[in-house]
TORPADO-408701 format. One record per residue: y, x, z of N, C-alpha, C, O in turn; residue in three letters. Coordinates in pm, whole numbers, plus 50000, padded with zeros to 5 digits. Layout:
BEGIN
YXZYXZYXZYXZALA/...
END
This chain:
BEGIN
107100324224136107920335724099109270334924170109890324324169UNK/109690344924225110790343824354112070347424233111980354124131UNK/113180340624284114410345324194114770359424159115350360324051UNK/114600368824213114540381824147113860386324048114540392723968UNK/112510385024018111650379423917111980372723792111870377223678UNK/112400360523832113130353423698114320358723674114310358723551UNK/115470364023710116930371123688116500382523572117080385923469UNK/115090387423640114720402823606114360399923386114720406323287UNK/113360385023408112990382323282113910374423210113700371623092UNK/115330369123296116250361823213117010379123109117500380722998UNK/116730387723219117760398523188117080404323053117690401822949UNK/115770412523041114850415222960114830410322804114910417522704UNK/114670394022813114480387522747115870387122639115790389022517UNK/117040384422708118190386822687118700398122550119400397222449UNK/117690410722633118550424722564117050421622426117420423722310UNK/116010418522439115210414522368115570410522227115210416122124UNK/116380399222243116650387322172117960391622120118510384122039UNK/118790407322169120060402922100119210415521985119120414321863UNK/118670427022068118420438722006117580435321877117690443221783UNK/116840425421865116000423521746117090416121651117120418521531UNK/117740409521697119010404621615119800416021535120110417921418UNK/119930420621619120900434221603119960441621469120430440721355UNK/119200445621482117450456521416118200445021289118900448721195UNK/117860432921317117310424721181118940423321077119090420620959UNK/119660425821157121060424921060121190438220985121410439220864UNK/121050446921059121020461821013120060460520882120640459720774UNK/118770460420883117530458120797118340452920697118700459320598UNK/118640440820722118850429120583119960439820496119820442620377UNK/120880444120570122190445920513121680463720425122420470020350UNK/120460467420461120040479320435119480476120281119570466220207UNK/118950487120270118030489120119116810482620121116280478020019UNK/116150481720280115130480520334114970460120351114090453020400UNK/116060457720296116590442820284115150435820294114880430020399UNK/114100436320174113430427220131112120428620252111350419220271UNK/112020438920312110590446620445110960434820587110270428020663UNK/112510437320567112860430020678113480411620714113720405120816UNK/113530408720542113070396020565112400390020548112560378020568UNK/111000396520490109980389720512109170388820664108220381520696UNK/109870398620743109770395120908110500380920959109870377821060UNK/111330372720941111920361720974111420357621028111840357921144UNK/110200350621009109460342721083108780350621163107750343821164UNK/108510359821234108510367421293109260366921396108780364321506UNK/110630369221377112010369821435111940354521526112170354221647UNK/111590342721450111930332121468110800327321614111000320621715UNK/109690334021563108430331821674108580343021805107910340821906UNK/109150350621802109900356221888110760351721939110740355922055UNK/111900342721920113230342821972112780327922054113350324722158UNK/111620319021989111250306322020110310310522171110590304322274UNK/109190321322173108460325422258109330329622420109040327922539UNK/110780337322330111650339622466111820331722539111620332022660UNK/112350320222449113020309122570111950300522602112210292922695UNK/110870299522555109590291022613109510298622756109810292922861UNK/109150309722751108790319922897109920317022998109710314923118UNK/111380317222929111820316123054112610294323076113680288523091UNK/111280291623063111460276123052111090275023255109910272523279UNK/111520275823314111270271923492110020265723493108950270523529UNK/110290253223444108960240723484108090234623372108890234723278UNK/107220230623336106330228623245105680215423239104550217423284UNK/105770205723213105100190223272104500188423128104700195223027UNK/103800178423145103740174623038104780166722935104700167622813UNK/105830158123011106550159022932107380168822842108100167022744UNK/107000180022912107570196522817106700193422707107420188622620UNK/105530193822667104540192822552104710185322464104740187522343UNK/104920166722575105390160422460106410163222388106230166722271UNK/107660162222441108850165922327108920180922237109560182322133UNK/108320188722289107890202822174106850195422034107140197121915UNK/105890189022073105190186721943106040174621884105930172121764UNK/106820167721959107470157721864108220161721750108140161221627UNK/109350167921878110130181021795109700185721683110180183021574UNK/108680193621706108080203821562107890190121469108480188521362UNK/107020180821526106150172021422107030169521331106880172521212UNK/108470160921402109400156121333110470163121228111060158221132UNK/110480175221280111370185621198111060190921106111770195321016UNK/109460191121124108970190920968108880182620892109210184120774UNK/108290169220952107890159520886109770152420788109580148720672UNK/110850151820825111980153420776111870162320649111990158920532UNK/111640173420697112010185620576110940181320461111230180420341UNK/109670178820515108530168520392109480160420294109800160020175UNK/109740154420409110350143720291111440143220194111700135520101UNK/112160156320256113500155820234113320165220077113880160519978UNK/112440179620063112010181919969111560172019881112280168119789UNK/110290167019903109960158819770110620145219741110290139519637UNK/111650138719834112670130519744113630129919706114120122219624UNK/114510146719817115710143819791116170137019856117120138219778UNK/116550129519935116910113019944117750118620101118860113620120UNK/117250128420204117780132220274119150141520300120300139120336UNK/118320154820258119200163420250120230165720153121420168620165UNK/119340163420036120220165219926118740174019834117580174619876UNK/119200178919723117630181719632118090198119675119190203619672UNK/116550203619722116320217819718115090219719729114210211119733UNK/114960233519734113680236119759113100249119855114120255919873UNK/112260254119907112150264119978111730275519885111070273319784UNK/112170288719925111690303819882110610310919987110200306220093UNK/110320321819934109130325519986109460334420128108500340620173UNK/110970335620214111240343520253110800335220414111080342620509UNK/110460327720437110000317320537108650318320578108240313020682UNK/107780326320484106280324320510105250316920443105300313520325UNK/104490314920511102920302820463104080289420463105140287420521UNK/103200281220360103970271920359102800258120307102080259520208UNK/102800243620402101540235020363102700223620290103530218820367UNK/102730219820157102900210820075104380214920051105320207320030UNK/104370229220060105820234319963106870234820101108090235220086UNK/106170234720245107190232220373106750247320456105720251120512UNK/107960252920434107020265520570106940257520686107720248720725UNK/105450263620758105020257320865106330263720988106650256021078UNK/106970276720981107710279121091109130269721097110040271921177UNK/109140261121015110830253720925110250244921097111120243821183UNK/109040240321124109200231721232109570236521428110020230621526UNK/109070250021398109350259021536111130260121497111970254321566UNK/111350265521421112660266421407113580253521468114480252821552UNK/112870243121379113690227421419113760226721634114610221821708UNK/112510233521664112280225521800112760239721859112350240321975UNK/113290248421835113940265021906115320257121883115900256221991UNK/115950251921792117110250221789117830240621891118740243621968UNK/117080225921871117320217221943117150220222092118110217822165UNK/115970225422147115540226322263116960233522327117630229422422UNK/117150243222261118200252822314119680246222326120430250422415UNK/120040237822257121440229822217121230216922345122040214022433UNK/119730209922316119740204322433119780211322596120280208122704UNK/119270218122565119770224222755121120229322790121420230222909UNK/122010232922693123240236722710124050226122686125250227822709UNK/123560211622632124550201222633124190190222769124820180222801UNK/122730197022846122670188022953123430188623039123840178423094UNK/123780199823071125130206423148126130200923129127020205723198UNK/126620188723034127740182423061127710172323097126730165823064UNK/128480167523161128710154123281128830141223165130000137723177UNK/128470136423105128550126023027127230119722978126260127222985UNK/127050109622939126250099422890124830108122816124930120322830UNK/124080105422771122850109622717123470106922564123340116322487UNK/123950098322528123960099022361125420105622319125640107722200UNK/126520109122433127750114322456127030133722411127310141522321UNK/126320134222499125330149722471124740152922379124630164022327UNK/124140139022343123640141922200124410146122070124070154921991UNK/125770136222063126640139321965127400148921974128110151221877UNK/127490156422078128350173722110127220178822076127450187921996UNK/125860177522099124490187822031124730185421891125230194821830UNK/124510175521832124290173721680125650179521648125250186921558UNK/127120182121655128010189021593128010201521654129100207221654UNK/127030207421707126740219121726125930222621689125820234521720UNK/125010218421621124010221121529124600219721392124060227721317UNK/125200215021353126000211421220127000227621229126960235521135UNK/127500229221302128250241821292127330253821293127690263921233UNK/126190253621356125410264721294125140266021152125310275121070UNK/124620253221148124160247720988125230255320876124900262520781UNK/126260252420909127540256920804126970272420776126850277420664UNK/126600279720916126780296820898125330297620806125490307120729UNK/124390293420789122740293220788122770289320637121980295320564UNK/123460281320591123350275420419123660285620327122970288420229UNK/124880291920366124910303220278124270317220273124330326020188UNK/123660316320390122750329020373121580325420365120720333720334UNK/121210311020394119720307320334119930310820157119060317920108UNK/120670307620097120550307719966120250320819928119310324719858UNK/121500329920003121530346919968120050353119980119510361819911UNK/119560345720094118310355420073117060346920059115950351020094UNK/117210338120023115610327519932115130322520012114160316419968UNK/115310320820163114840311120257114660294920182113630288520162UNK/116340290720147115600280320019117250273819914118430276919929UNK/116810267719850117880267119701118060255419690117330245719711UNK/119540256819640119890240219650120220237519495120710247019435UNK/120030226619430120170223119306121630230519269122610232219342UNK/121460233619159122600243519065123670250019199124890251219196UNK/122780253319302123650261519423124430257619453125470264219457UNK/124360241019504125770235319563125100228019680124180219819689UNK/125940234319771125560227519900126210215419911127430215119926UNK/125250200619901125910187119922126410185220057126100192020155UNK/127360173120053127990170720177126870163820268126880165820389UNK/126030156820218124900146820227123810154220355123340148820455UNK/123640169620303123180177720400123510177320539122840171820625UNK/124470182820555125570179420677125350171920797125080173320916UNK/125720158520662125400146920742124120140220793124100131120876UNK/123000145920732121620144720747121390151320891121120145820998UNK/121580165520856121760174520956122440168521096121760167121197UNK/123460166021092123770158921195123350140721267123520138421387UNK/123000133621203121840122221210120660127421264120260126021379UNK/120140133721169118530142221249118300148721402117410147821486UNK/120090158521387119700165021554120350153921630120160156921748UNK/121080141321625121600135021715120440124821737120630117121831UNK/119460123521680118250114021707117080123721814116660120221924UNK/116760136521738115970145221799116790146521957116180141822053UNK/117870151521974118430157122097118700140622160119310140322267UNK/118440132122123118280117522205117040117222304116920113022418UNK/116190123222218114800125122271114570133822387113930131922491UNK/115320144822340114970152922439116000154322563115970163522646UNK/117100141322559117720141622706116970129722740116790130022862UNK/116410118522687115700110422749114400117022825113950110222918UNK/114040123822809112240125722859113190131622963114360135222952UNK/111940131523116112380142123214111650150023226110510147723268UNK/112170164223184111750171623216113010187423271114220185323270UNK/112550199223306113940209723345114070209123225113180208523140UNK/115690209123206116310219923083117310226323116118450226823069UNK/116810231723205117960243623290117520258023255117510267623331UNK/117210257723147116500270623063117650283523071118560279522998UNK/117930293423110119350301723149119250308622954120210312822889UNK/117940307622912118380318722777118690314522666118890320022558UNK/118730298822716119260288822570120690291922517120720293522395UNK/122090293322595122930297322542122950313322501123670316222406UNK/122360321522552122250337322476121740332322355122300335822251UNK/120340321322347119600320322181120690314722088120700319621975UNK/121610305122114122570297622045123420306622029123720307321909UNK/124150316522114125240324422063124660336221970125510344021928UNK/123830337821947122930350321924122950346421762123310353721669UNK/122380330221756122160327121613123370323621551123590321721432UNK/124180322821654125550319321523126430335821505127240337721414UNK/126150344021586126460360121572126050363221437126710367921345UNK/124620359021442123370367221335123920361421224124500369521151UNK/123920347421179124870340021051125700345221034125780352620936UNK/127020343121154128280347921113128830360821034129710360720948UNK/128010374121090127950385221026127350381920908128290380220830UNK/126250380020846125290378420737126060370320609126090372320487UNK/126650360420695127560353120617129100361420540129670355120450UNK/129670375420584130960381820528130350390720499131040400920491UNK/129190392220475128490406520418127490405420282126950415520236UNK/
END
């Protein structure tokens, strides 16, 4: 595919990803609230599908770290539900989808859309692999902040007597600084161009959701 080609689907993809953003804030904030978040996961398998397509190169090390990714981001949230011991005690709502042992199955695309995207925009900086990692993981932690309070608002999932622990946070940030270890170690491209539109896009979509 010659560079005009890819510019054409960085561009597409782009107005794609803000416009369904855009649709889905409108929706929520409407009457039509409850039609349009039970699309989320929807939203989420969309916004994950964008930046897969416009991923350049494909190796197998691309495969491996996507199923690790997912495996692990769920397999966390497993645990973290039934002990507590991670996040802090909550639980998930039904606004996420199918869900196998009380975990929506999309909680793990989500985990590996997030990271993937934070990792390609922190490879771009001139510093160490675990130096990248820890500017990813407090950039994932600052999404996190916008995402807690509107997970609650709209039943994505609930935190014991509705208090977001500090414990979270810090989980949150441990988890993506181990995951985004992973994924600057493997070689593979992460010169993905639609990872920072997906990252600015999702802290837009919070940020509004969050004063409304």
């Amino acid at each position: 595919m010659d560079t005009t080609q890819k510019d054409k689907r960085l561009f597409v993809s782009t107005i794609v990803l803000v416009v369904f953003h855009l649709v889905g804030i409108v929706g929520i904030l409407s009457s039509y609230r409850d039609v349009f978040l039970h699309l989320t996961p929807f939203n989420l398998i969309l916004s994950s599908a964008l930046l897969f397509i416009n991923q350049k190169a494909i190796n197998k090390k691309f495969y491996i770290i996507c199923a690790i990714v997912f495996t692990l981001g769920y397999l966390v949230e497993l645990v973290g539900v039934k002990t507590g011991l991670i996040f802090g005690s909550y639980r998930y709502g039904s606004t996420l989808g199918y869900k196998v042992m009380d975990i929506p199955l999309i909680i793990g695309l989500n985990w590996l859309m997030l990271i993937f995207s934070v990792g390609c925009i922190c490879h771009k900086i001139k510093a160490s692999v675990y130096i990248k990692s820890l500017i990813g993981a407090l950039m994932m932690v600052a999404l996190d902040l916008l995402i807690e309070p509107v997970a609650m608002k709209y039943d994505f999932w609930q935190w014991k007597d509705s208090i977001i622990p500090l414990q979270n946070y810090v989980a949150w940030f441990l988890t993506s600084t181990v995951l985004l270890i992973l994924i600057n170690k493997l070689d593979f491209d992460k010169n993905n161009k639609l990872a920072q539109a997906l990252y600015i896009t999702q802290m837009v979509f919070f940020s509004i959701l969050c004063l409304n």
